[in-house]
Biotite code that builds the C-alpha atoms (Angstrom):
import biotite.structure as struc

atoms = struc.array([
    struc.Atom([-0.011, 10.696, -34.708], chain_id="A", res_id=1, res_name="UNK", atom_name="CA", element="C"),
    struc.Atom([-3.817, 11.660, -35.018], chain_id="A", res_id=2, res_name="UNK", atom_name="CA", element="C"),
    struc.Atom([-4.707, 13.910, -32.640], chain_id="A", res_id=3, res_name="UNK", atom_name="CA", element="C"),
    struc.Atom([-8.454, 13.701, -32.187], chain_id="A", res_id=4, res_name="UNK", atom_name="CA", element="C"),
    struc.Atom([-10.397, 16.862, -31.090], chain_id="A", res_id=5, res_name="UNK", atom_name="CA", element="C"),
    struc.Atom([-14.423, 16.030, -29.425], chain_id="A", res_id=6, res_name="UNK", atom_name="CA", element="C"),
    struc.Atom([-14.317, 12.433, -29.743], chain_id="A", res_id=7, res_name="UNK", atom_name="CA", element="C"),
    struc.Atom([-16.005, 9.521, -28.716], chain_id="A", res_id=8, res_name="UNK", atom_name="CA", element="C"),
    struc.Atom([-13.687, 7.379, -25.873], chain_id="A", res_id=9, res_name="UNK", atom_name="CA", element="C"),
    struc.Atom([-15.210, 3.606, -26.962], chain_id="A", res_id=10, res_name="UNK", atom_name="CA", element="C"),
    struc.Atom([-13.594, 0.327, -25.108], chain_id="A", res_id=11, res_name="UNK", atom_name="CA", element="C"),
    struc.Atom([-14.429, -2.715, -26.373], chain_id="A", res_id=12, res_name="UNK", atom_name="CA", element="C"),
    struc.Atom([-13.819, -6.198, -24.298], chain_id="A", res_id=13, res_name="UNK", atom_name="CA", element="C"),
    struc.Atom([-11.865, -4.966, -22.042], chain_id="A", res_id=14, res_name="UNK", atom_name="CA", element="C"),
    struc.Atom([-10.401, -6.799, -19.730], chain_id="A", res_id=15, res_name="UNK", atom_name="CA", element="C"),
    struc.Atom([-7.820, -6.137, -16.777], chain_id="A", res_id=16, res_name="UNK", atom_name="CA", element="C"),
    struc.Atom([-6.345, -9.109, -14.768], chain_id="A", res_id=17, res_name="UNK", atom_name="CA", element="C"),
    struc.Atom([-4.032, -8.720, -11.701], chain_id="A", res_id=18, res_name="UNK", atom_name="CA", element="C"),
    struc.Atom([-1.764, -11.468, -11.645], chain_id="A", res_id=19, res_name="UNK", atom_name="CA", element="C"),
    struc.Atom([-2.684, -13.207, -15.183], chain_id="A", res_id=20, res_name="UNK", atom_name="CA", element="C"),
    struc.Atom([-2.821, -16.815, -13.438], chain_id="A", res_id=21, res_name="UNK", atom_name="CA", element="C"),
    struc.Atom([-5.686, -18.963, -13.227], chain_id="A", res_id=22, res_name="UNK", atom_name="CA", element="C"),
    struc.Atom([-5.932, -17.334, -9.593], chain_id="A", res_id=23, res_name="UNK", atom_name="CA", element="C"),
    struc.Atom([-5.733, -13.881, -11.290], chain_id="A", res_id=24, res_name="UNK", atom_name="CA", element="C"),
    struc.Atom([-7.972, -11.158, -9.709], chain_id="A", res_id=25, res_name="UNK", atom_name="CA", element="C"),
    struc.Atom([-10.317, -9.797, -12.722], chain_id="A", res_id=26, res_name="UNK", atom_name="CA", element="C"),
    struc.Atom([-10.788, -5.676, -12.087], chain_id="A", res_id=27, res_name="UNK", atom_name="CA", element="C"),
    struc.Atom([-12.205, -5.046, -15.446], chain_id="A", res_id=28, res_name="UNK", atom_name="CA", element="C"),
    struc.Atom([-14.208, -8.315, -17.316], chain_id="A", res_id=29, res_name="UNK", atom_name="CA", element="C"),
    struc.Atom([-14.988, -8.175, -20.483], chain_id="A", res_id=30, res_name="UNK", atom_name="CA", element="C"),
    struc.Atom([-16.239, -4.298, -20.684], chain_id="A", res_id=31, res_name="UNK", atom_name="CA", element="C"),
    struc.Atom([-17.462, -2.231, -23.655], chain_id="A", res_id=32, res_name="UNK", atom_name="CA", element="C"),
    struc.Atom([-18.869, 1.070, -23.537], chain_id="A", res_id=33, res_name="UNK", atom_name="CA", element="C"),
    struc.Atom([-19.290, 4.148, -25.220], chain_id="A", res_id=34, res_name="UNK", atom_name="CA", element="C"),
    struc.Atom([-18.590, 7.956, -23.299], chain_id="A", res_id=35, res_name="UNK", atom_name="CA", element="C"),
    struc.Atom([-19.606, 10.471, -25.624], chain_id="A", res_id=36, res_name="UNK", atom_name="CA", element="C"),
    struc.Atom([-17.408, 13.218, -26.227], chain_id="A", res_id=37, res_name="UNK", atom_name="CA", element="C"),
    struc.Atom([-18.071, 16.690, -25.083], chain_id="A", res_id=38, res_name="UNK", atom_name="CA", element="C"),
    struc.Atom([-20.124, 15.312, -22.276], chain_id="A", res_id=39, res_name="UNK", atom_name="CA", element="C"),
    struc.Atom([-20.282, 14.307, -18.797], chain_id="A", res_id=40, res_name="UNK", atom_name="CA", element="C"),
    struc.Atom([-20.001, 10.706, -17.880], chain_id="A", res_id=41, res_name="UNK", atom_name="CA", element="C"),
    struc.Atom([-19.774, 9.253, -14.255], chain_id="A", res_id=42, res_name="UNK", atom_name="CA", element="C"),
    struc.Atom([-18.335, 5.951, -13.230], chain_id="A", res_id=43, res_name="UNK", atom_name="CA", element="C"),
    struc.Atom([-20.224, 5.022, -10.081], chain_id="A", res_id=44, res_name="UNK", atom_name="CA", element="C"),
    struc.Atom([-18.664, 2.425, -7.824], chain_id="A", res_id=45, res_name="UNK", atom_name="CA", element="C"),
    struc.Atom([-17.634, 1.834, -4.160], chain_id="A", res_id=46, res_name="UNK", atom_name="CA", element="C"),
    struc.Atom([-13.352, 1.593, -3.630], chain_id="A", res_id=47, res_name="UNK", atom_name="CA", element="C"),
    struc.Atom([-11.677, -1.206, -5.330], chain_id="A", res_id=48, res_name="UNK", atom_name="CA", element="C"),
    struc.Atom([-14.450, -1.427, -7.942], chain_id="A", res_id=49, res_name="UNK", atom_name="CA", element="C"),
    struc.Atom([-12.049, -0.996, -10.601], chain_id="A", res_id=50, res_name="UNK", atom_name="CA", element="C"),
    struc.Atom([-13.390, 2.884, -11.674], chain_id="A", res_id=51, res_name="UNK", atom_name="CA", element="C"),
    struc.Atom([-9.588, 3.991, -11.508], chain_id="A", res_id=52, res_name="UNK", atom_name="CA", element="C"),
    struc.Atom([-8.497, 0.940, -13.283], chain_id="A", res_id=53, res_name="UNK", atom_name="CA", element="C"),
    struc.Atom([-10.766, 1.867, -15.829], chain_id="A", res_id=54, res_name="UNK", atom_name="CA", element="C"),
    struc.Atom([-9.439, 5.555, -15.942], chain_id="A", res_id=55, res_name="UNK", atom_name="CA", element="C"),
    struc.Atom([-5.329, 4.449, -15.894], chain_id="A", res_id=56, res_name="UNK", atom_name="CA", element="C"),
    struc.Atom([-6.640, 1.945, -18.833], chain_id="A", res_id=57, res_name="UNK", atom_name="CA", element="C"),
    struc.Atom([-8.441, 5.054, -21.035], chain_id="A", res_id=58, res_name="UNK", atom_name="CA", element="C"),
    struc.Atom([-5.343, 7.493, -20.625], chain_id="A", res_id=59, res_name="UNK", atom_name="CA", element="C"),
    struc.Atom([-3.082, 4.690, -21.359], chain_id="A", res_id=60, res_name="UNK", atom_name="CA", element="C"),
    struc.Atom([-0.934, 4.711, -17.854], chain_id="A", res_id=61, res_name="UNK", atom_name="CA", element="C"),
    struc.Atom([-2.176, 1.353, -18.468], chain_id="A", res_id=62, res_name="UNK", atom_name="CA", element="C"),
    struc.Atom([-2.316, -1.672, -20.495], chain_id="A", res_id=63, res_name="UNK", atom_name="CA", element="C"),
    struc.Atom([-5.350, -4.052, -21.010], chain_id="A", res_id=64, res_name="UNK", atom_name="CA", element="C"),
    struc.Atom([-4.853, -7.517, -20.159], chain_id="A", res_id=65, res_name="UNK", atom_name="CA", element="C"),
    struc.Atom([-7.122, -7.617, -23.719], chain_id="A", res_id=66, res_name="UNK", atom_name="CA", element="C"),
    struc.Atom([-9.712, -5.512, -25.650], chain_id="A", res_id=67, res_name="UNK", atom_name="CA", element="C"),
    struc.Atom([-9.188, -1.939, -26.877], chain_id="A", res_id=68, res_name="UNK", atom_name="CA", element="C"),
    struc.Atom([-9.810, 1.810, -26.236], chain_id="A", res_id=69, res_name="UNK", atom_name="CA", element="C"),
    struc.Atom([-10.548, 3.967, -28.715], chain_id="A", res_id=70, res_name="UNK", atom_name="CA", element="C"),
    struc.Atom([-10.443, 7.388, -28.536], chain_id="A", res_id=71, res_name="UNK", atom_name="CA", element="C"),
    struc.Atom([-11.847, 8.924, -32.217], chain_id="A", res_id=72, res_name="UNK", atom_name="CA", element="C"),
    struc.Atom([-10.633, 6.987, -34.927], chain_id="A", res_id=73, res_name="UNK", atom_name="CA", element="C"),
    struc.Atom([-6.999, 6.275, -32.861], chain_id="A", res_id=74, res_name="UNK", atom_name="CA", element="C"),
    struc.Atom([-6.696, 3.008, -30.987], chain_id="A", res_id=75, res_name="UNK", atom_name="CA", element="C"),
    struc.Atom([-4.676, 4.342, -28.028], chain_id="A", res_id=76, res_name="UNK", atom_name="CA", element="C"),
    struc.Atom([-4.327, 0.325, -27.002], chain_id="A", res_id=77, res_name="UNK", atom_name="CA", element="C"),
    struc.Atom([-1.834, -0.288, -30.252], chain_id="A", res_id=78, res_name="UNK", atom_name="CA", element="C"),
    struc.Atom([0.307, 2.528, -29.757], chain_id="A", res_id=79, res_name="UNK", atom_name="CA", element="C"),
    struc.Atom([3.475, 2.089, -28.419], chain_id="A", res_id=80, res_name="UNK", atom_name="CA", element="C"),
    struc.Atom([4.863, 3.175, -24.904], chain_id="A", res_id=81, res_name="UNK", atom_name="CA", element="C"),
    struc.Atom([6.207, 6.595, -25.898], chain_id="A", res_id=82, res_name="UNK", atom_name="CA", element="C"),
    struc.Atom([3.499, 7.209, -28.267], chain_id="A", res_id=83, res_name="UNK", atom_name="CA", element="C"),
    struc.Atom([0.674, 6.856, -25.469], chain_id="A", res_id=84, res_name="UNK", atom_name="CA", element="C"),
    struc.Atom([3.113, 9.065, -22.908], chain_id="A", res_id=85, res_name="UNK", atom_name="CA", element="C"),
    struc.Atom([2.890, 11.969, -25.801], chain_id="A", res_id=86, res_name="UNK", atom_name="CA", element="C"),
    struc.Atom([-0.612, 11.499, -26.377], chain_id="A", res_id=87, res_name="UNK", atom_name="CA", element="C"),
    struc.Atom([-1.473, 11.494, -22.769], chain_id="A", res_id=88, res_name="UNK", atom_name="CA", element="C"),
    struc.Atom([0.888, 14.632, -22.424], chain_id="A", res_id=89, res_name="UNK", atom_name="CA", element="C"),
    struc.Atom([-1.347, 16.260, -25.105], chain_id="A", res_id=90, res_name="UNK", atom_name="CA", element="C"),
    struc.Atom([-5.155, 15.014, -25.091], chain_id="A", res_id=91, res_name="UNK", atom_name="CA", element="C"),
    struc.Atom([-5.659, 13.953, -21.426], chain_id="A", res_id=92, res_name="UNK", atom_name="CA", element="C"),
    struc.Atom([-6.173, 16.106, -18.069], chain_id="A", res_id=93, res_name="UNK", atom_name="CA", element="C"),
    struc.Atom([-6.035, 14.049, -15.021], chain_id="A", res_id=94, res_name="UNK", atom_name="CA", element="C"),
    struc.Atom([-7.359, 15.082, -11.876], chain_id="A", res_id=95, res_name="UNK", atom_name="CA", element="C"),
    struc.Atom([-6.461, 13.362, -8.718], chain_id="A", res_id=96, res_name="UNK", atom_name="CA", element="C"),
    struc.Atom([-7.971, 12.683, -5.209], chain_id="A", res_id=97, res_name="UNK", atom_name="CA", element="C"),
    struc.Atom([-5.427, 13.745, -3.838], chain_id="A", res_id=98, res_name="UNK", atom_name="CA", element="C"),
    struc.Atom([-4.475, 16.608, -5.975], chain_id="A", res_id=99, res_name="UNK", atom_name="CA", element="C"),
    struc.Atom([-1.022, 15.405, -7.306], chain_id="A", res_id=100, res_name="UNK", atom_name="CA", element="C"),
    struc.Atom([0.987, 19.216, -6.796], chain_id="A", res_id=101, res_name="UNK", atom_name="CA", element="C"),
    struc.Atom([4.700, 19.169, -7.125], chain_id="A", res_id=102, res_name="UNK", atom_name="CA", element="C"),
    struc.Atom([5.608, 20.979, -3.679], chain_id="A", res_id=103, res_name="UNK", atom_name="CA", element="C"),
    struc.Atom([8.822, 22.496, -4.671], chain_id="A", res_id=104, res_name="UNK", atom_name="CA", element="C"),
    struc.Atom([7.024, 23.925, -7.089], chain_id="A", res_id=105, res_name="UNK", atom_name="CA", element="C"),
    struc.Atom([4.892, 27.602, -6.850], chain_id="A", res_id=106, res_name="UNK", atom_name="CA", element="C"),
    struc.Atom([1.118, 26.903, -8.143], chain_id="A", res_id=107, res_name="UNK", atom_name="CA", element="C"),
    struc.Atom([1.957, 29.489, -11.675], chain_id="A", res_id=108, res_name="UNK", atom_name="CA", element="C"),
    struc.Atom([4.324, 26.536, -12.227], chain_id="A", res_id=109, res_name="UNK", atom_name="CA", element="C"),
    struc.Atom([2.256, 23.547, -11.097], chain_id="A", res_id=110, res_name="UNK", atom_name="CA", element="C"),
    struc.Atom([-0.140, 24.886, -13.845], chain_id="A", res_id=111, res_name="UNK", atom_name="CA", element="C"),
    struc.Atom([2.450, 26.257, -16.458], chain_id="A", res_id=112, res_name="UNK", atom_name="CA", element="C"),
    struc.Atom([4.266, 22.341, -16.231], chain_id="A", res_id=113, res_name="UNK", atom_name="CA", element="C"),
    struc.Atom([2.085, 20.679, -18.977], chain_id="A", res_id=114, res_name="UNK", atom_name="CA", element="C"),
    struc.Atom([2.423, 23.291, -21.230], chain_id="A", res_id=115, res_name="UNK", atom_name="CA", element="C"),
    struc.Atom([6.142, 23.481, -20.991], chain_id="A", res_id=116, res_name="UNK", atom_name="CA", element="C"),
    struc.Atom([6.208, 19.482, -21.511], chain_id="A", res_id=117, res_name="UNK", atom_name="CA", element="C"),
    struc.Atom([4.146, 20.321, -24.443], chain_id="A", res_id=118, res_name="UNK", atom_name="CA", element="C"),
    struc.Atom([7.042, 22.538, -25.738], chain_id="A", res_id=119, res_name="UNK", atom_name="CA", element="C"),
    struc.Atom([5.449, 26.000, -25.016], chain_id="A", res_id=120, res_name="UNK", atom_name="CA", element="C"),
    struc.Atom([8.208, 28.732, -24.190], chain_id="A", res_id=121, res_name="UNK", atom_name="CA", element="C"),
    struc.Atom([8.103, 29.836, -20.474], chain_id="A", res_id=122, res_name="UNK", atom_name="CA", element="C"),
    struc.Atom([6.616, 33.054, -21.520], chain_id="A", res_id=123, res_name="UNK", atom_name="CA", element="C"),
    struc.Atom([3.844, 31.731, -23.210], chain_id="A", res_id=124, res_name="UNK", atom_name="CA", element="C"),
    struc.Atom([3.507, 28.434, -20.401], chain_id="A", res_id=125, res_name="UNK", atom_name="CA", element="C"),
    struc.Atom([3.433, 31.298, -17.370], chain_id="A", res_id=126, res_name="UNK", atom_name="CA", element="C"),
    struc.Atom([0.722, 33.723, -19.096], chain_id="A", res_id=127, res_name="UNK", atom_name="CA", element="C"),
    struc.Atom([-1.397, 30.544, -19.777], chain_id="A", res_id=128, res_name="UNK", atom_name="CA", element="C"),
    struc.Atom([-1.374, 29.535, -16.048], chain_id="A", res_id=129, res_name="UNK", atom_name="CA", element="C"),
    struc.Atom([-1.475, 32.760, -14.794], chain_id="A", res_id=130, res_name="UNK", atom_name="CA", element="C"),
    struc.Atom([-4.566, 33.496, -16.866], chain_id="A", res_id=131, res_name="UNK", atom_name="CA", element="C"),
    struc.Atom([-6.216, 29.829, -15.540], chain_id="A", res_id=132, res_name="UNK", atom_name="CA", element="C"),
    struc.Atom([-5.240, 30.361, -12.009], chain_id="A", res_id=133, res_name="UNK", atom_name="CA", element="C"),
    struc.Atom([-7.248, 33.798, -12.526], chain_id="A", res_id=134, res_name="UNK", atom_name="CA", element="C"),
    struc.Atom([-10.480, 31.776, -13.591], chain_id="A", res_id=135, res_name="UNK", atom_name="CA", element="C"),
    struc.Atom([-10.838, 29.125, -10.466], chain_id="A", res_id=136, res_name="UNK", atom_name="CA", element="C"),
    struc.Atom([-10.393, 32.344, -7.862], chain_id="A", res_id=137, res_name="UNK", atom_name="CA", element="C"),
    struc.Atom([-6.108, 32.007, -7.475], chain_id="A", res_id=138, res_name="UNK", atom_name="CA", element="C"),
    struc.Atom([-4.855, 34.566, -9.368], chain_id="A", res_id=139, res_name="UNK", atom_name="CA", element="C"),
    struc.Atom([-3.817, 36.953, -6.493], chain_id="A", res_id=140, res_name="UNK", atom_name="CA", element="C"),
    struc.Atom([-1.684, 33.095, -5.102], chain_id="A", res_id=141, res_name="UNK", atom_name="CA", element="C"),
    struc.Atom([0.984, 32.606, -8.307], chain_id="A", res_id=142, res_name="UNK", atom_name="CA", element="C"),
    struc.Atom([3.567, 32.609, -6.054], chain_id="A", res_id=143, res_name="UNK", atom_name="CA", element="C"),
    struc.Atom([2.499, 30.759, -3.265], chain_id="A", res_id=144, res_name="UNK", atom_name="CA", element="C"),
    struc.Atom([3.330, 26.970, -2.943], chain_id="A", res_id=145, res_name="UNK", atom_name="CA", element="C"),
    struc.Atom([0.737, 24.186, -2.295], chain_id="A", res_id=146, res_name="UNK", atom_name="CA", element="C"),
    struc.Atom([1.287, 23.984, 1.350], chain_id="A", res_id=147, res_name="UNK", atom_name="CA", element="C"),
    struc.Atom([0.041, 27.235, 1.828], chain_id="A", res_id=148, res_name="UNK", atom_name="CA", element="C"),
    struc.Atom([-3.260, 27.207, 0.160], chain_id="A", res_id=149, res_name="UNK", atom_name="CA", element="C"),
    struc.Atom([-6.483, 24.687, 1.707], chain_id="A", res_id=150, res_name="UNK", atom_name="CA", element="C"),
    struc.Atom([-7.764, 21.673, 0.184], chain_id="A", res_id=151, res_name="UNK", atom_name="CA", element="C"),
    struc.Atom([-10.468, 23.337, -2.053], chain_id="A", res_id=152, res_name="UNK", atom_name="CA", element="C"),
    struc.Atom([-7.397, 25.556, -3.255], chain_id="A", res_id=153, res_name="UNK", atom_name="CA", element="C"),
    struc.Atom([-5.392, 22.855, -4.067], chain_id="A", res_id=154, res_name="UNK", atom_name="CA", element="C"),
    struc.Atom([-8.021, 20.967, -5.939], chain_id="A", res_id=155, res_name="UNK", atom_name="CA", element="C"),
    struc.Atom([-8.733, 24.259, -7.736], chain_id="A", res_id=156, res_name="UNK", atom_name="CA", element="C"),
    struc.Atom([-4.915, 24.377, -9.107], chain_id="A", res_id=157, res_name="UNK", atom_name="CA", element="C"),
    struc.Atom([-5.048, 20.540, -9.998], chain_id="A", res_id=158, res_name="UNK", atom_name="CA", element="C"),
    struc.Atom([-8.170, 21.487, -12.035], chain_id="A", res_id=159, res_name="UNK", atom_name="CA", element="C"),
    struc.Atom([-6.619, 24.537, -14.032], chain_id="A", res_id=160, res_name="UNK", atom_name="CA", element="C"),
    struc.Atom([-3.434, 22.474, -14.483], chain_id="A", res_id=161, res_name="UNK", atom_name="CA", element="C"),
    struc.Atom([-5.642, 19.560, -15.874], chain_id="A", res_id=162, res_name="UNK", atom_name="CA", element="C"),
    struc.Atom([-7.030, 22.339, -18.205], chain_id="A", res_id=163, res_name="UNK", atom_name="CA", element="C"),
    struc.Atom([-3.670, 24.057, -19.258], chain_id="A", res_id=164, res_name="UNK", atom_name="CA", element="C"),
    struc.Atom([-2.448, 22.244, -22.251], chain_id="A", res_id=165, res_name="UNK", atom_name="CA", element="C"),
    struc.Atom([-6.496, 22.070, -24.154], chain_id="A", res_id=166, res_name="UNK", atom_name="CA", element="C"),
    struc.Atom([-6.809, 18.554, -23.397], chain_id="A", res_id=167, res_name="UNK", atom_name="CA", element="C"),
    struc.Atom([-9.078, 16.446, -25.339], chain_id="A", res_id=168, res_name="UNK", atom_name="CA", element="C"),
    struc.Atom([-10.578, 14.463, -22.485], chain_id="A", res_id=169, res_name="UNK", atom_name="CA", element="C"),
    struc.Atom([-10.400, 14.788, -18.924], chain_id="A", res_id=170, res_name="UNK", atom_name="CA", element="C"),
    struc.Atom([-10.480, 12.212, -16.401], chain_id="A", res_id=171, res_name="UNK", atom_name="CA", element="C"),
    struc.Atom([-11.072, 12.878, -12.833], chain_id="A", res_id=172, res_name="UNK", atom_name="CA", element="C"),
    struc.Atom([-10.850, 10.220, -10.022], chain_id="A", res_id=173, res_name="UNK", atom_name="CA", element="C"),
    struc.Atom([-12.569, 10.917, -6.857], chain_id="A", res_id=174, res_name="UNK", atom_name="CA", element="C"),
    struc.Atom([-11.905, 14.997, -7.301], chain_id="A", res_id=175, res_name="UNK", atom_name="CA", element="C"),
    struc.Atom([-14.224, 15.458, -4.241], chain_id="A", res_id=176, res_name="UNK", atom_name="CA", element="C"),
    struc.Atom([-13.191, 12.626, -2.056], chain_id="A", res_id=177, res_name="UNK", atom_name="CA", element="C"),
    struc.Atom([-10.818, 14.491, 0.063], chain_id="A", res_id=178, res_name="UNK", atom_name="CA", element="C"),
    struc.Atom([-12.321, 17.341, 0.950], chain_id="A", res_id=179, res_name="UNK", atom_name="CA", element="C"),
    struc.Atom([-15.331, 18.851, 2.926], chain_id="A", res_id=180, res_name="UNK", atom_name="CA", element="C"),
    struc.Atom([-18.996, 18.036, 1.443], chain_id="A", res_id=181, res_name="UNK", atom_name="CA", element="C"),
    struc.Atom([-18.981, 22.570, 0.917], chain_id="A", res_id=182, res_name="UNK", atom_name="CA", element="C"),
    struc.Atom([-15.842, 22.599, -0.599], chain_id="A", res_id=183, res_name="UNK", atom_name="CA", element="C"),
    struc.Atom([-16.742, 19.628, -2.373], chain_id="A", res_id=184, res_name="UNK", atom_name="CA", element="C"),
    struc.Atom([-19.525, 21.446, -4.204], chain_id="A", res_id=185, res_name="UNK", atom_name="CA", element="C"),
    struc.Atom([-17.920, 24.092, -4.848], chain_id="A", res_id=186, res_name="UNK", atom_name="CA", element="C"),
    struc.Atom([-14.794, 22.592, -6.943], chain_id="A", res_id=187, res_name="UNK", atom_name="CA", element="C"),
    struc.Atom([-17.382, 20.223, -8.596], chain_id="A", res_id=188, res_name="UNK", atom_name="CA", element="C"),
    struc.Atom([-19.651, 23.421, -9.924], chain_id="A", res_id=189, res_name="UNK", atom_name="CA", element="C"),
    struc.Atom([-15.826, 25.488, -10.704], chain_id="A", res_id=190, res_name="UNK", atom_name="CA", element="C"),
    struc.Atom([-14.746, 22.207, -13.040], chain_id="A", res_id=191, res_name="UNK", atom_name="CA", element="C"),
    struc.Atom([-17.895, 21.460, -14.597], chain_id="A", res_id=192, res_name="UNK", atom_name="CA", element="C"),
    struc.Atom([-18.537, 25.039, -15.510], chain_id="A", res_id=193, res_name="UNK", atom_name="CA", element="C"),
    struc.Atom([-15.451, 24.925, -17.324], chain_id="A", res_id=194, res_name="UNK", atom_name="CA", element="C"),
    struc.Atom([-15.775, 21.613, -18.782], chain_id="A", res_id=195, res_name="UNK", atom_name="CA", element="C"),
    struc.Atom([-19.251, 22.821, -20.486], chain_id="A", res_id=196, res_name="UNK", atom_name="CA", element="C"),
    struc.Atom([-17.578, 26.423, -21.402], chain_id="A", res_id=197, res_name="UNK", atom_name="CA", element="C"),
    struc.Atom([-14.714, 24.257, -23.227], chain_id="A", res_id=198, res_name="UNK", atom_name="CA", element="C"),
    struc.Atom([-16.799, 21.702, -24.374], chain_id="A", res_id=199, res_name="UNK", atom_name="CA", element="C"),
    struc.Atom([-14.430, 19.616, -23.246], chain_id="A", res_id=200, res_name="UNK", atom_name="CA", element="C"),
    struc.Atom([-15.152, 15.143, -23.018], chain_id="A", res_id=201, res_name="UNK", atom_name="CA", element="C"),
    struc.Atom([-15.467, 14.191, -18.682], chain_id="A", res_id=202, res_name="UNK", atom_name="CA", element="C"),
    struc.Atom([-15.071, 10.808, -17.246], chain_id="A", res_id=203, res_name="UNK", atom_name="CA", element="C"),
    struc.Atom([-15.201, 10.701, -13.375], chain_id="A", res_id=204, res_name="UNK", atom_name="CA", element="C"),
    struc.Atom([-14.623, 7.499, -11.406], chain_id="A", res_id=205, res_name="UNK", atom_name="CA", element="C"),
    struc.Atom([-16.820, 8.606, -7.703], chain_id="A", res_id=206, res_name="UNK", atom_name="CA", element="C"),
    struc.Atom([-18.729, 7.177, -5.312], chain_id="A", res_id=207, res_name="UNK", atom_name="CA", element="C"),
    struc.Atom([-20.832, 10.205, -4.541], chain_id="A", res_id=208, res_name="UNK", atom_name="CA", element="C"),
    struc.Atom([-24.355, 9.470, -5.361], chain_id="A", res_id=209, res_name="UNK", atom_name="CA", element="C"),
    struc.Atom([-24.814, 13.392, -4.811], chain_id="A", res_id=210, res_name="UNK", atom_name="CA", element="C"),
    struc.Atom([-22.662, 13.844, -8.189], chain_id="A", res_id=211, res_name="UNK", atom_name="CA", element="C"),
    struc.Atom([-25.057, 11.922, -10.117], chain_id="A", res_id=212, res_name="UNK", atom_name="CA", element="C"),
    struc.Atom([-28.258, 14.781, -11.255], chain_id="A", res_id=213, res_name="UNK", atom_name="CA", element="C"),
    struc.Atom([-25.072, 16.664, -12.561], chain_id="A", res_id=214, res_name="UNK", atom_name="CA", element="C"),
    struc.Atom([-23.996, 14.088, -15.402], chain_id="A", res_id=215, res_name="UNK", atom_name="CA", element="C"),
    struc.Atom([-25.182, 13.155, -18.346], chain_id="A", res_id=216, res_name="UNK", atom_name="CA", element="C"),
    struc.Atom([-24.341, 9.571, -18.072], chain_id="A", res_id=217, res_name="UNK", atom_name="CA", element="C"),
    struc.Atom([-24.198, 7.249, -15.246], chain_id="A", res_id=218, res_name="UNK", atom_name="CA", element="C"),
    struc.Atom([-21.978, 3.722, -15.226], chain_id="A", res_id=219, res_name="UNK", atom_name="CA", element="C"),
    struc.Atom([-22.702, 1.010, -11.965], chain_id="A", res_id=220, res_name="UNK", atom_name="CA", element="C"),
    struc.Atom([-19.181, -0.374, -11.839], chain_id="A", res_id=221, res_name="UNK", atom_name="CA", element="C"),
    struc.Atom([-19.758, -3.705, -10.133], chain_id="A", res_id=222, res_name="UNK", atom_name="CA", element="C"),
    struc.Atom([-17.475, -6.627, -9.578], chain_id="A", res_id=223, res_name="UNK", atom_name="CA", element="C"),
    struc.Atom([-15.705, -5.702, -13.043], chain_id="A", res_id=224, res_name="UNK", atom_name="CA", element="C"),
    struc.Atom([-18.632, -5.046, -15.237], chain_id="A", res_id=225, res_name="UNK", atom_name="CA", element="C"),
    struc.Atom([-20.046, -1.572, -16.073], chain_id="A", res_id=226, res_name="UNK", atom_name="CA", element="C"),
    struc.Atom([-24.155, -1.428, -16.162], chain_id="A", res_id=227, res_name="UNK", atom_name="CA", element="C"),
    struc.Atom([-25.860, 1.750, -17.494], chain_id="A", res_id=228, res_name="UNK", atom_name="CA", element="C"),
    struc.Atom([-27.528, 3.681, -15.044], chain_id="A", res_id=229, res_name="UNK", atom_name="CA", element="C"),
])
């Protein structure tokens, strides 16, 4: 399978209908757009606009009702079902509202999971996360669980996990919407400094208008059409 490094993510048409009868609620309507890679791309829209639609569609949890995403020169809308779960599991980070940690599981392994999906020995998989955990502040926390750290922790683990495996693209859906407007800040300034020191591709779905100055592109998702900004 191609495995595209600093690409483009391109839909084209895309459309996503709930219930595909005449009745059928469209989320996404006909939808093309270009997020170019290695930079910084918002998706601007109040709940239920269809800005996490749009992300489950680009990572492939999802399928298009039609249209196609591209992500380089690979069509990640033709591939099969097991073919999108391994390219998700290698090119895509996903970080979650509401920060997605396995509980039973200590934060070094939260983060070291990916990579040991990816086929990394444990070794290698536990220096990785231990080393990432070290950037966003944690290091001195590998053994703690989630329950023990604070929201802005938590959100800091999701990020480093998101990072662990060198992702392609990362896609983050309301990273900020569950915590304090401080905190906030701070976890959006920790993953965008290490989004431009990776030079890695970010979409994030938000309805923060206090995001926006940071990004270098800005999508108005409204009523399942995306308008430049």
């Amino acid at each position: 399978m191609n495995n595209p490094t600093h690409a483009d993510v391109r839909v084209h048409q895309l459309t996503k209908i709930y219930d595909a009868s005449q009745s059928g609620r469209h989320v996404l309507d006909n939808v093309s757009a270009t997020f170019p890679a290695g930079q910084f791309t918002i998706l601007l829209g109040r709940s239920g606009s269809g800005k996490s639609t749009l992300l489950n569609l680009i990572s492939g949890i999802d399928l298009p009702t039609s249209g196609e995403i591209w992500i380089g020169d690979l069509n990640v809308t033709a591939l099969a079902d097991r073919e999108r779960t391994l390219f998700r599991r290698r090119q895509i980070g996903f970080i979650f509202q509401f920060f997605n940690l396995i509980p039973t599981l200590t934060i070094a392994e939260n983060v070291a999971l990916p990579l040991e999906l990816g086929n990394a020995s444990q070794r290698e998989a536990a220096q990785r996360a231990a080393a990432l955990l070290d950037r966003v502040g944690l290091g001195n926390r590998l053994d703690d669980y989630p329950d023990r750290l604070s929201g802005g922790e938590q959100q800091r683990v999701a990020i480093a996990r998101a990072l662990a495996h060198e992702p392609t693209l990362l896609l983050a859906d309301e990273p900020t919407g569950n915590l304090d407007e401080e905190t906030g800040e701070r976890v959006l300034e920790l993953l965008l400094d290490l989004v431009r020191e990776s030079g890695k591709t970010l979409i994030m779905a938000t309805h923060s208008l206090e995001i926006v100055p940071f990004a270098d592109h800005v999508f108005r998702v409204t009523e399942g059409h995306l308008e430049g900004v």
